[in-house]
Each structure stands twice: as C-alpha cells, then as structure tokens.
TORTOR-62127 format. One record per residue: z, x, y of N, C-alpha, C, O in turn. Coordinates in pm, whole numbers, plus 50000, padded with zeros to 5 digits. Each point is the difference from the previous one (the first is absolute). Example, Ala and Ser with C-alpha at 12.3 -4.5 7.8 and 13.67 -1.06 7.14 Angstrom:
<recs>
{npz 50780; npx 51319; npy 49431; capz 50000; capx 49911; capy 50119; cpz 50000; cpx 50090; cpy 50120; opz 50066; opx 50104; opy 49998}
{npz 49862; npx 49861; npy 50107; capz 50006; capx 50082; capy 50119; cpz 50073; cpx 49923; cpy 50109; opz 50017; opx 50051; opy 50111}
</recs>
This chain:
<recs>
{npz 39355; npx 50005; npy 70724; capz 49937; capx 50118; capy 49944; cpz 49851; cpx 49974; cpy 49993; opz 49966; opx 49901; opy 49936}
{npz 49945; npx 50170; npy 50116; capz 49849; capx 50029; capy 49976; cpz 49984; cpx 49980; cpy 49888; opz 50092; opx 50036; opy 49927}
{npz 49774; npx 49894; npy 50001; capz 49936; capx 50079; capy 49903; cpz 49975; cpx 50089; cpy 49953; opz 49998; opx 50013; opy 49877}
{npz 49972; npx 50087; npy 50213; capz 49992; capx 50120; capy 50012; cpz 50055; cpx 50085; cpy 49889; opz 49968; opx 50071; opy 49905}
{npz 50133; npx 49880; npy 50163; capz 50159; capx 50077; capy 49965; cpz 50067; cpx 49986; cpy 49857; opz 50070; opx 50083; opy 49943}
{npz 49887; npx 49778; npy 50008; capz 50049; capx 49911; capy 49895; cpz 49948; cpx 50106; cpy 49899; opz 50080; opx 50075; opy 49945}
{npz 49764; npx 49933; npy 50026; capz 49928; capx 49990; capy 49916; cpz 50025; cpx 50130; cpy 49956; opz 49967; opx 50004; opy 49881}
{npz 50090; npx 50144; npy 50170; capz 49987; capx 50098; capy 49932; cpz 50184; cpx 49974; cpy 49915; opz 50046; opx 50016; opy 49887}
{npz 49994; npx 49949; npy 50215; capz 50137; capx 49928; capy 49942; cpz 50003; cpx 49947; cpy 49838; opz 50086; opx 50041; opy 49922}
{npz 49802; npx 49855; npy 50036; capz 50033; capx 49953; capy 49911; cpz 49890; cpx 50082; cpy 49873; opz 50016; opx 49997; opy 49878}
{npz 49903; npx 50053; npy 50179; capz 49917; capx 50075; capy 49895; cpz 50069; cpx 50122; cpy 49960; opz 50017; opx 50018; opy 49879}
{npz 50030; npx 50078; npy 50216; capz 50099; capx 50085; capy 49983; cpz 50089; cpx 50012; cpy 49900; opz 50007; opx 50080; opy 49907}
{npz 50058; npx 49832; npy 50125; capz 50138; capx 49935; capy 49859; cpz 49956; cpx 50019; cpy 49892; opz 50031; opx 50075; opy 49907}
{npz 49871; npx 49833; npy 50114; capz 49973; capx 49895; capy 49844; cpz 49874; cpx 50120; cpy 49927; opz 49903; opx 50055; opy 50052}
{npz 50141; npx 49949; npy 49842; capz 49887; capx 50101; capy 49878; cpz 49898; cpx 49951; cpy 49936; opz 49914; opx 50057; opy 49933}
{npz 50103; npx 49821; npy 50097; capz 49912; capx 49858; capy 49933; cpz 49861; cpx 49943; cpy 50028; opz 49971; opx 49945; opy 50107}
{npz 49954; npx 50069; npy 49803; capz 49836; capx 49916; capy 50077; cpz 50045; cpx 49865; cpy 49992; opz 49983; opx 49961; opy 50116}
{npz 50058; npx 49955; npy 49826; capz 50093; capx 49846; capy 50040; cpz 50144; cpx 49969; cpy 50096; opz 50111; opx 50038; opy 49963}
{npz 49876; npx 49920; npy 50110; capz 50076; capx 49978; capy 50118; cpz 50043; cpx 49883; cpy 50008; opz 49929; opx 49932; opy 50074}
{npz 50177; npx 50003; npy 49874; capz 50049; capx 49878; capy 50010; cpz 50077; cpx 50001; cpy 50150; opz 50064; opx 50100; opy 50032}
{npz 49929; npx 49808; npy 50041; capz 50040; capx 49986; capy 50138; cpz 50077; cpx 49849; cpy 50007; opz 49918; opx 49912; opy 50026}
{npz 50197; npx 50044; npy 49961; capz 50033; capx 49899; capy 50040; cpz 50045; cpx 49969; cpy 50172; opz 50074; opx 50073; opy 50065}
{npz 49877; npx 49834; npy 49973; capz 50006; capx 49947; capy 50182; cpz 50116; cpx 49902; cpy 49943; opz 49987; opx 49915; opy 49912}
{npz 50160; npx 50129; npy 50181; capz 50107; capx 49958; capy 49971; cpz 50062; cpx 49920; cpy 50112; opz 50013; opx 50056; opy 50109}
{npz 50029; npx 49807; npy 49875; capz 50018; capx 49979; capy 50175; cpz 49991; cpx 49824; cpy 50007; opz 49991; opx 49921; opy 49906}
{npz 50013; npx 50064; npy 50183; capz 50007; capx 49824; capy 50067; cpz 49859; cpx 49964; cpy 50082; opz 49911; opx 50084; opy 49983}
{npz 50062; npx 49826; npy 50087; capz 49897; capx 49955; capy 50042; cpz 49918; cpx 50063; cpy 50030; opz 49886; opx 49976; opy 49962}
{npz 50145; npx 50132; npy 50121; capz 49962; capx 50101; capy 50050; cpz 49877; cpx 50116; cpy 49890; opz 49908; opx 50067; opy 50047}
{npz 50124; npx 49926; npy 49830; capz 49990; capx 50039; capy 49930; cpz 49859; cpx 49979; cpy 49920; opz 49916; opx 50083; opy 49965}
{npz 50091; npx 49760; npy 50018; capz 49968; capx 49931; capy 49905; cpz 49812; cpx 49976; cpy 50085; opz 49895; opx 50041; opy 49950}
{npz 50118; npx 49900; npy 50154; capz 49853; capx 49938; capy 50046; cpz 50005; cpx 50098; cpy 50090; opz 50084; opx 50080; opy 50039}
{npz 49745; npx 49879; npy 49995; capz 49969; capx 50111; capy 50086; cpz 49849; cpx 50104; cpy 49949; opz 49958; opx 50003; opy 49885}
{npz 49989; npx 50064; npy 50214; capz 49904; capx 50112; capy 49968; cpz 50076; cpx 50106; cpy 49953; opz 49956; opx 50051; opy 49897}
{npz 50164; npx 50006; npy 50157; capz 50035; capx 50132; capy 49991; cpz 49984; cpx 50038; cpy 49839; opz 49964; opx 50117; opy 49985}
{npz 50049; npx 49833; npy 49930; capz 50024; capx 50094; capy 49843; cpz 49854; cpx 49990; cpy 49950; opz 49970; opx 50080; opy 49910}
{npz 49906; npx 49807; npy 50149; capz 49902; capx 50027; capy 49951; cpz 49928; cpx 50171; cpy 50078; opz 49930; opx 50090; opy 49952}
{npz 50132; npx 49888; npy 50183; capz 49909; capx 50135; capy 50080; cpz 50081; cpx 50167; cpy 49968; opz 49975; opx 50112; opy 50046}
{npz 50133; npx 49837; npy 49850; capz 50076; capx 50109; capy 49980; cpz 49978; cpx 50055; cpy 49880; opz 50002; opx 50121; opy 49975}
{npz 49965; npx 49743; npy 49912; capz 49951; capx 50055; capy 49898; cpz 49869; cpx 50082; cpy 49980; opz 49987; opx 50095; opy 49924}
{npz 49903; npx 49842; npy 50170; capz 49889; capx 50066; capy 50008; cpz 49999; cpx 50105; cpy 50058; opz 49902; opx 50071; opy 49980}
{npz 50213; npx 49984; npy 50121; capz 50013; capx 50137; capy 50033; cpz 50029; cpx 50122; cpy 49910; opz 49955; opx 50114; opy 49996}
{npz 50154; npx 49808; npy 49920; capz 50046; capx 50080; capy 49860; cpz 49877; cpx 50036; cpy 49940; opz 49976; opx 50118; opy 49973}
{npz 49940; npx 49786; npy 50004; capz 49929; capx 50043; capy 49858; cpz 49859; cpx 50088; cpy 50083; opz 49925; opx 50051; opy 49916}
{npz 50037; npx 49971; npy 50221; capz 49927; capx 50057; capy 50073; cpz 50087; cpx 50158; cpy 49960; opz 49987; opx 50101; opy 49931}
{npz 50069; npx 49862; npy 50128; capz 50114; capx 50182; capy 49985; cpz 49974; cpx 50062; cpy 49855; opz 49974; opx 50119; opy 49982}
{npz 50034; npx 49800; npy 49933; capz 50058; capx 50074; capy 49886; cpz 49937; cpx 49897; cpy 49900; opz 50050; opx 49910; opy 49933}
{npz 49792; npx 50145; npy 50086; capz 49905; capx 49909; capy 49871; cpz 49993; cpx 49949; cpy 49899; opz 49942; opx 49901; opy 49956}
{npz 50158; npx 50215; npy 49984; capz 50023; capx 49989; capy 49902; cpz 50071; cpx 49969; cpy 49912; opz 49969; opx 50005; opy 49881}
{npz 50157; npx 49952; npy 50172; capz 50113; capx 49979; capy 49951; cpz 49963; cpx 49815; cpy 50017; opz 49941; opx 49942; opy 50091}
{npz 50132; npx 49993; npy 49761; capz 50039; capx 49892; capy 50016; cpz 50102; cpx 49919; cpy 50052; opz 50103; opx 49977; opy 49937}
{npz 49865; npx 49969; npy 50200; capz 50103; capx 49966; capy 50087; cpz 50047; cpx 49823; cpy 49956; opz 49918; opx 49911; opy 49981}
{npz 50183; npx 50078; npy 50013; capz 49975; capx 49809; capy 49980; cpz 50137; cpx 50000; cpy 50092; opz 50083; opx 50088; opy 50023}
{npz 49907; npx 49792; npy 50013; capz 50178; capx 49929; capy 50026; cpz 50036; cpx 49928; cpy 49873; opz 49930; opx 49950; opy 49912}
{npz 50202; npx 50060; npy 50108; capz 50066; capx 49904; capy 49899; cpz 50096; cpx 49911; cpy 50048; opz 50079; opx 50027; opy 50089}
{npz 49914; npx 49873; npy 49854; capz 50133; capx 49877; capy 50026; cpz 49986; cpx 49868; cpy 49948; opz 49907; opx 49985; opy 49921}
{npz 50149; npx 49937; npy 50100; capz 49985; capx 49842; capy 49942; cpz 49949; cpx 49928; cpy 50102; opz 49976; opx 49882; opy 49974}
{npz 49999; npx 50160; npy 50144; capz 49939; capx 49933; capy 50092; cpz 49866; cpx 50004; cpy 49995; opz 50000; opx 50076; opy 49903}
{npz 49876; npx 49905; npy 50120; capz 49888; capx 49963; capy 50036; cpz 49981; cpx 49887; cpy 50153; opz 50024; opx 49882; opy 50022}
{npz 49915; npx 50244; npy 50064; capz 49983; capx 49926; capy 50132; cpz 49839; cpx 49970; cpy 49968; opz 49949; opx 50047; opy 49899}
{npz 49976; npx 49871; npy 50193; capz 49885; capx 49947; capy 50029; cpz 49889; cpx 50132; cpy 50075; opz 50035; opx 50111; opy 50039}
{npz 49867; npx 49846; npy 49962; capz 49917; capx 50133; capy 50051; cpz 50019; cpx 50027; cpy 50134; opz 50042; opx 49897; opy 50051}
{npz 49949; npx 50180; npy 50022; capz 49983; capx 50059; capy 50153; cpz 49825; cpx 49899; cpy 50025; opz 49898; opx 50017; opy 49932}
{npz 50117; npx 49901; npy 50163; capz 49859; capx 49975; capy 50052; cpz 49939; cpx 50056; cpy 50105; opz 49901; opx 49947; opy 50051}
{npz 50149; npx 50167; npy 49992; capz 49887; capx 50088; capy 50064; cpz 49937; cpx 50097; cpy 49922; opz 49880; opx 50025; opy 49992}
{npz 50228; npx 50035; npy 49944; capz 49974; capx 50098; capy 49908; cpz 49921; cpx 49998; cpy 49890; opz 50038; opx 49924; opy 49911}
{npz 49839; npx 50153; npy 50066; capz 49870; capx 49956; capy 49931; cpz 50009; cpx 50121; cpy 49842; opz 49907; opx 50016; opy 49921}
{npz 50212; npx 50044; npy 50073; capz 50041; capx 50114; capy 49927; cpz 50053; cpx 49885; cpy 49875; opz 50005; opx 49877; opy 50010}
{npz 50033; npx 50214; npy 49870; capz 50095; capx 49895; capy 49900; cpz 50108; cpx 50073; cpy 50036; opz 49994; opx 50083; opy 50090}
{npz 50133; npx 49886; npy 49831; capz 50109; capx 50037; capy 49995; cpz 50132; cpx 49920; cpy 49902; opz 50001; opx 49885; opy 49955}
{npz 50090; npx 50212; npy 50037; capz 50115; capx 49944; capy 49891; cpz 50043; cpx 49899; cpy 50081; opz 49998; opx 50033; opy 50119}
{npz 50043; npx 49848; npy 49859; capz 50089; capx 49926; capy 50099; cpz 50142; cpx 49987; cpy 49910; opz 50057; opx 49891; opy 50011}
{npz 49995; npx 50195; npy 49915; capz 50105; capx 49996; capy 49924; cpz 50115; cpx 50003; cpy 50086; opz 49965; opx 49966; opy 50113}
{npz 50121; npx 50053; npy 49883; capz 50163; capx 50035; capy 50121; cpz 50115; cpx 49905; cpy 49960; opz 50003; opx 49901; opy 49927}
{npz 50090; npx 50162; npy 50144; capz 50140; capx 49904; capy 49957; cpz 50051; cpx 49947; cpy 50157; opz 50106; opx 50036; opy 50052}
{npz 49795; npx 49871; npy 50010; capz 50000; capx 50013; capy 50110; cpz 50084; cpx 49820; cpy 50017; opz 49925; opx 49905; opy 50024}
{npz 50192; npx 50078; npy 49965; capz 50056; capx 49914; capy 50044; cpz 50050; cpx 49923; cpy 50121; opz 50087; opx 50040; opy 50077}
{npz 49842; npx 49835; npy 49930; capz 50031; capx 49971; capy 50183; cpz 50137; cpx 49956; cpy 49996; opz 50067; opx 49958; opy 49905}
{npz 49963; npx 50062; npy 50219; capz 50150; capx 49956; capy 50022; cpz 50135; cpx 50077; cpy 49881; opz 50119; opx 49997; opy 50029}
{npz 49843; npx 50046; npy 49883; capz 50129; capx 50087; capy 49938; cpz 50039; cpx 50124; cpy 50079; opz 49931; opx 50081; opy 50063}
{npz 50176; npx 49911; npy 49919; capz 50125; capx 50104; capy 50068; cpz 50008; cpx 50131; cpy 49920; opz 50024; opx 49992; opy 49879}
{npz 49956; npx 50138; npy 50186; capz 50032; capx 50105; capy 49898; cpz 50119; cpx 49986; cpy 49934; opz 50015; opx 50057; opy 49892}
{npz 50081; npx 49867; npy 50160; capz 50162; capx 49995; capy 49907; cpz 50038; cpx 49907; cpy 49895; opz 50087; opx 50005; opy 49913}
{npz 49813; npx 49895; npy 50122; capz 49951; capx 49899; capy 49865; cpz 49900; cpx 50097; cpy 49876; opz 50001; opx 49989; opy 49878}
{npz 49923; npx 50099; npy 50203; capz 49920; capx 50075; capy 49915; cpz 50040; cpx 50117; cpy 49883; opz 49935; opx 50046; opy 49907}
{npz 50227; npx 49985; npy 50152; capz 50049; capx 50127; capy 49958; cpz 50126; cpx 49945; cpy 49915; opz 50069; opx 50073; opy 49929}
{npz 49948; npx 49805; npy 50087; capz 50119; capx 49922; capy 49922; cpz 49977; cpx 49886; cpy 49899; opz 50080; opx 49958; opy 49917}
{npz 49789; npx 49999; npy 50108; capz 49919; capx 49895; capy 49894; cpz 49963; cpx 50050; cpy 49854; opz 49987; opx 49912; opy 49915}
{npz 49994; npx 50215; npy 50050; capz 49913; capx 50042; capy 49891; cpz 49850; cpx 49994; cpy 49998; opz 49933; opx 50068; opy 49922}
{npz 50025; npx 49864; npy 50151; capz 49815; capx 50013; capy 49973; cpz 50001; cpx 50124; cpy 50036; opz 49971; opx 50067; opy 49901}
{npz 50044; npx 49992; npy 50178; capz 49945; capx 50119; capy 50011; cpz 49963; cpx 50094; cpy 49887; opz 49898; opx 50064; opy 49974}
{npz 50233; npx 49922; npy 49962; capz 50002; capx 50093; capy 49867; cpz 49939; cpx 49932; cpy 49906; opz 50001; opx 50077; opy 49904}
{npz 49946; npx 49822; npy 50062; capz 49924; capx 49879; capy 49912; cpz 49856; cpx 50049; cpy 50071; opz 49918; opx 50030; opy 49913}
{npz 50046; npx 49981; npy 50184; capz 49846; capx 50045; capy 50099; cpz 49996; cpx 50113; cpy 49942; opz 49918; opx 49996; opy 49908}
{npz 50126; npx 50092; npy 50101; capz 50034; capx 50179; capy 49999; cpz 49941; cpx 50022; cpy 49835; opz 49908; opx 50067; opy 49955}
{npz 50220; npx 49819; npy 49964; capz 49951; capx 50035; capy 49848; cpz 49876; cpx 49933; cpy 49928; opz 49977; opx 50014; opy 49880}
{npz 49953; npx 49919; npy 50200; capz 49853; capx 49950; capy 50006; cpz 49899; cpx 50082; cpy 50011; opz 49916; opx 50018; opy 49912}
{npz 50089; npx 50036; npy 50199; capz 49886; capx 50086; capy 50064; cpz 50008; cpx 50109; cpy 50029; opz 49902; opx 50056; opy 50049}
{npz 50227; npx 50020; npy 49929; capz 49988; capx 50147; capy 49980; cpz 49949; cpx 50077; cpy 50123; opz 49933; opx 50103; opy 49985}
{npz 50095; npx 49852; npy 50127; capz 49935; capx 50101; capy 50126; cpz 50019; cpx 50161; cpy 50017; opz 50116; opx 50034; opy 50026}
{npz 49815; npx 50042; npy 49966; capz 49979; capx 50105; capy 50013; cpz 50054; cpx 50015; cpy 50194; opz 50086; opx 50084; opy 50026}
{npz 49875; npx 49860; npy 50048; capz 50040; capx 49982; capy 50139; cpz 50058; cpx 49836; cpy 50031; opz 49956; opx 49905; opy 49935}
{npz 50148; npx 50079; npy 50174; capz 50056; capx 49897; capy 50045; cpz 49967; cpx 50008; cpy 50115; opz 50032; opx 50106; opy 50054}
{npz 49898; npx 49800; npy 50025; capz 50016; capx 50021; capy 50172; cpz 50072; cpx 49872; cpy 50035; opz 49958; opx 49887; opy 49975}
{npz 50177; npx 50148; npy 50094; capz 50040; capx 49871; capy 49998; cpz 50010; cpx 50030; cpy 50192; opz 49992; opx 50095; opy 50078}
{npz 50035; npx 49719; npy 49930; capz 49979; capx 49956; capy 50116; cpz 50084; cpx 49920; cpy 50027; opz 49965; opx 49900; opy 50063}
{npz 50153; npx 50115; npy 49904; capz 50137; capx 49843; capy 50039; cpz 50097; cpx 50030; cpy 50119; opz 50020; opx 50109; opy 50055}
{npz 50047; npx 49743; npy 49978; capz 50086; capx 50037; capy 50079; cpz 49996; cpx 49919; cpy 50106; opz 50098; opx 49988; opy 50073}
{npz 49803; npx 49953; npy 49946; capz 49961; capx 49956; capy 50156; cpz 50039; cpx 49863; cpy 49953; opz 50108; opx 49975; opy 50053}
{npz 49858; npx 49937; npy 49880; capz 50110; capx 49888; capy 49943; cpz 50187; cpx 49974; cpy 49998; opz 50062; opx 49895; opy 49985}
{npz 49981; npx 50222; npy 50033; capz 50101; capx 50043; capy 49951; cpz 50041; cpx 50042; cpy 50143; opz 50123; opx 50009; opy 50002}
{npz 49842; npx 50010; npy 50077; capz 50007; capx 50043; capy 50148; cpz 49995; cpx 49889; cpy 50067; opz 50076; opx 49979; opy 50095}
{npz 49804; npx 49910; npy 49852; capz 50018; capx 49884; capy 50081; cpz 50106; cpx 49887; cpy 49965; opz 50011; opx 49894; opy 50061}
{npz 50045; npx 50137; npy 49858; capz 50082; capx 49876; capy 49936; cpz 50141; cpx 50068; cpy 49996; opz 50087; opx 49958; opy 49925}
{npz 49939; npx 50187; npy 50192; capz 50140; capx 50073; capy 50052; cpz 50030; cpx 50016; cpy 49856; opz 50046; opx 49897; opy 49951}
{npz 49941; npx 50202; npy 49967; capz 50006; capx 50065; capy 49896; cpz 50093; cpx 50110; cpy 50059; opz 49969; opx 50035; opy 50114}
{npz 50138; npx 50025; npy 49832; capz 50074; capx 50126; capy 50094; cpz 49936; cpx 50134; cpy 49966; opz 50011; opx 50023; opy 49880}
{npz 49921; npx 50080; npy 50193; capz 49900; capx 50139; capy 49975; cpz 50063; cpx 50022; cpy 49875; opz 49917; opx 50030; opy 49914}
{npz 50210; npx 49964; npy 50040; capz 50075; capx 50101; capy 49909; cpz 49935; cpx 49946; cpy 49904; opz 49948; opx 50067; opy 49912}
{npz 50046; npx 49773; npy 50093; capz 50002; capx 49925; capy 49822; cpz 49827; cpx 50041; cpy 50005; opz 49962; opx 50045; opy 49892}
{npz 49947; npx 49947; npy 50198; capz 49869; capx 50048; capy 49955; cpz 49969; cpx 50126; cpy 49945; opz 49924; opx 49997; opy 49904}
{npz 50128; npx 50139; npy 50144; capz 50064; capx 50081; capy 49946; cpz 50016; cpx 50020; cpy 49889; opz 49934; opx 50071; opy 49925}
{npz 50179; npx 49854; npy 50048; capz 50053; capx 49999; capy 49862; cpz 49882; cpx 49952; cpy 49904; opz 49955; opx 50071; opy 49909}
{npz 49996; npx 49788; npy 50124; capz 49877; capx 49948; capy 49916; cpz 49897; cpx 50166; cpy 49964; opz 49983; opx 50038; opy 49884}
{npz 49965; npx 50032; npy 50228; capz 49882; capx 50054; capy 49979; cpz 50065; cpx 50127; cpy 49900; opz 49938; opx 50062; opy 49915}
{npz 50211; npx 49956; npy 50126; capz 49998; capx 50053; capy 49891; cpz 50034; cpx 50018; cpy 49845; opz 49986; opx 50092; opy 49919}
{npz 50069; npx 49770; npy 50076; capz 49956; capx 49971; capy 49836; cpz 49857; cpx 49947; cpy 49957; opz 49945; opx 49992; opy 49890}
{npz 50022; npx 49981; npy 50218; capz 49833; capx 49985; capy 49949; cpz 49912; cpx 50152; cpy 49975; opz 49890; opx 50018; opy 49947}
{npz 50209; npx 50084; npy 50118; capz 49906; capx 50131; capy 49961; cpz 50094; cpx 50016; cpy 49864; opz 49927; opx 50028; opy 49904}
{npz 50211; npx 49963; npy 50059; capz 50044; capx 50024; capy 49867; cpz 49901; cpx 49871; cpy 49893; opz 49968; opx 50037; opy 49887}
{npz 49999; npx 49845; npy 50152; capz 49923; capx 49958; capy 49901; cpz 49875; cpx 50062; cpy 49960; opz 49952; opx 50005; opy 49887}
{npz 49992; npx 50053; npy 50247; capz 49866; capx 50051; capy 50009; cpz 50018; cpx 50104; cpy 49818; opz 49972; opx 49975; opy 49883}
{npz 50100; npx 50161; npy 50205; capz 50068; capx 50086; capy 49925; cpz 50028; cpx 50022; cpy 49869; opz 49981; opx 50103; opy 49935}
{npz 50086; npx 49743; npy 50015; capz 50036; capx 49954; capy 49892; cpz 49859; cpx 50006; cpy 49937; opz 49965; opx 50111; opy 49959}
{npz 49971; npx 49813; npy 50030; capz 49881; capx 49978; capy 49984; cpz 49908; cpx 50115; cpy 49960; opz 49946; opx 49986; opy 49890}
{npz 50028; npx 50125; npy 50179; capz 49899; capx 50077; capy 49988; cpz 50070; cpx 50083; cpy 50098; opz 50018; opx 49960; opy 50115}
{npz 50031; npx 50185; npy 49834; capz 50096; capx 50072; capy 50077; cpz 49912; cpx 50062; cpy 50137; opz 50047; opx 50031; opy 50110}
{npz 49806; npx 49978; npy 49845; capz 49932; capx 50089; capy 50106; cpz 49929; cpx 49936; cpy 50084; opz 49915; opx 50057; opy 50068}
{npz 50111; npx 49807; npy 49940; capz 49928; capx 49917; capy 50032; cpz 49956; cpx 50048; cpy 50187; opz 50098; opx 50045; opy 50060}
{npz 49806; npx 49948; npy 50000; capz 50032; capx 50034; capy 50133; cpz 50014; cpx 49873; cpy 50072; opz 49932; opx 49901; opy 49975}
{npz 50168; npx 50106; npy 50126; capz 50018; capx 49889; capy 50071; cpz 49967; cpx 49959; cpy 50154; opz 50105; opx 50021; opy 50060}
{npz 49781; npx 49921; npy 50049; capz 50006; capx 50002; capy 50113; cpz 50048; cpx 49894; cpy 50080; opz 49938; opx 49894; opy 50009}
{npz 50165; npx 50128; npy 50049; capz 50081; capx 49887; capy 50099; cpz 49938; cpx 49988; cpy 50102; opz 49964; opx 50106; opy 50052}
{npz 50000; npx 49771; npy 50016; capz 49970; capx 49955; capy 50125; cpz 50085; cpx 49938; cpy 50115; opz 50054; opx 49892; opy 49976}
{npz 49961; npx 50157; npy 50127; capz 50134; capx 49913; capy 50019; cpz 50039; cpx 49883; cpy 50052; opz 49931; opx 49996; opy 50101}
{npz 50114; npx 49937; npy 49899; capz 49960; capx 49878; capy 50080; cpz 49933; cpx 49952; cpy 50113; opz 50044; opx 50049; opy 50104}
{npz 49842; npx 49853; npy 49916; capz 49972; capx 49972; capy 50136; cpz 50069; cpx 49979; cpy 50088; opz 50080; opx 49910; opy 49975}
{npz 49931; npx 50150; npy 50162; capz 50086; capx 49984; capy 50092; cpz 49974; cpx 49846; cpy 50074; opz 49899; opx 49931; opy 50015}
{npz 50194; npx 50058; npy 50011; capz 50069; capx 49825; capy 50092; cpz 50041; cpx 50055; cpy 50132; opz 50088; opx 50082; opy 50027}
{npz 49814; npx 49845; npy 50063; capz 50000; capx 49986; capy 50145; cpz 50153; cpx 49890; cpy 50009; opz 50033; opx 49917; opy 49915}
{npz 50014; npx 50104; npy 50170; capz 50144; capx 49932; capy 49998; cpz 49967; cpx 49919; cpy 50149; opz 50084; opx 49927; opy 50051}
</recs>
C-alpha cells in the first residue's frame, strides 16, 4: 500500500490530535529507515496531530536520515506470528501502550520454518481478537508476508 493511500486511511478513522501507532512484527519490522521516513510523512500530512509509535522496543537511529523520529515498535526478529498470537505478550504490549493503530507485519518467519497457511491464519486471527480485546476500535493494518523465491 502507498503512502498515499495509508494516510487518509488513518486520519479518517481516528477523531484524535494524538495518534498512538504501534509497528507490530519481526525483523523486518524492527531496523531499518522505513518507520523513521514514515513517521515524518505522518506528521508532514497532518501537523498537527500528535503522532508517536509505541512499543517496548527502541531501535537505533536511521543513519541517512537527518529527520528525528519515534523508534518505538514491537518489532521482533525471528518471532513467529503463532508464537505471537499464543504467547500473551501481545496482550501484555497492547495493555502497555494502548495503540490507537496496529500495523502489523508477520508471517514470513512462520513461512520459512513450513508453518501450515491455516495455523498463520489462525494466529492473525486471534491476534486481531487480542487487538479487539484491547481497544474495540482499534484500527488494524496487515501486511502480508514477504514473498520467497523458491
């Protein structure tokens, strides 16, 4: 999905000048430029509103990127969405930080280690009943797994 596309998406929803955003997910997730050049897109769009991420993670800065940004996220390397949806942190993360939005990103762990589609499935969707649980209106964006050249 574009930026583009995202941003009327999540302003839309939400009634809120504070925007809690948790980055939900495995390696993929966690390091990297993308959430510093995403956050600074957010808060370009929509000046005014207080945008943060939330999570127990803290990644390191982007070194190209000369912008600040949240480096907050629940961006776990190597965990499995079905470890994620059957462990409890999630719902221990969730009742921490209160996300107003979830963008989650799992699966591709779980794909590489022959996980069966159904049981990932199943994971994402008690991870949207934890979401749910949690904060009924919460909005949620799924990413879907990176594809594997075979």
């Amino acid at each position: 999905m574009k930026f583009s596309l995202l941003f009327p998406i999540l302003f839309s929803t939400i009634s809120v000048n504070a925007l809690k955003i948790m980055p939900l997910g495995d390696s993929i997730t966690n390091p990297g430029c993308w959430r510093a050049i995403l956050y600074n897109l957010l808060n370009s769009y929509h000046p005014a509103a207080q945008i943060s991420f939330v999570g127990t993670q803290v990644s390191s800065g982007c070194d190209f990127f000369k912008g600040s940004y949240d480096g907050r996220n629940e961006g776990h390397a190597g965990w499995l969405a079905t470890d994620i949806a059957n462990n409890g942190h999630l719902v221990e993360w969730l009742k921490e930080t209160k996300p107003d939005v979830v963008m989650m990103h799992l699966g591709t762990n779980d794909v590489w280690r022959g996980i069966p589609t159904e049981k990932i499935i199943e994971a994402y969707g008690k991870m949207v009943e934890q979401m749910r649980g949690s904060k009924r209106d919460v909005k949620i964006l799924v990413n879907c797994p990176v594809p594997e050249d075979e």
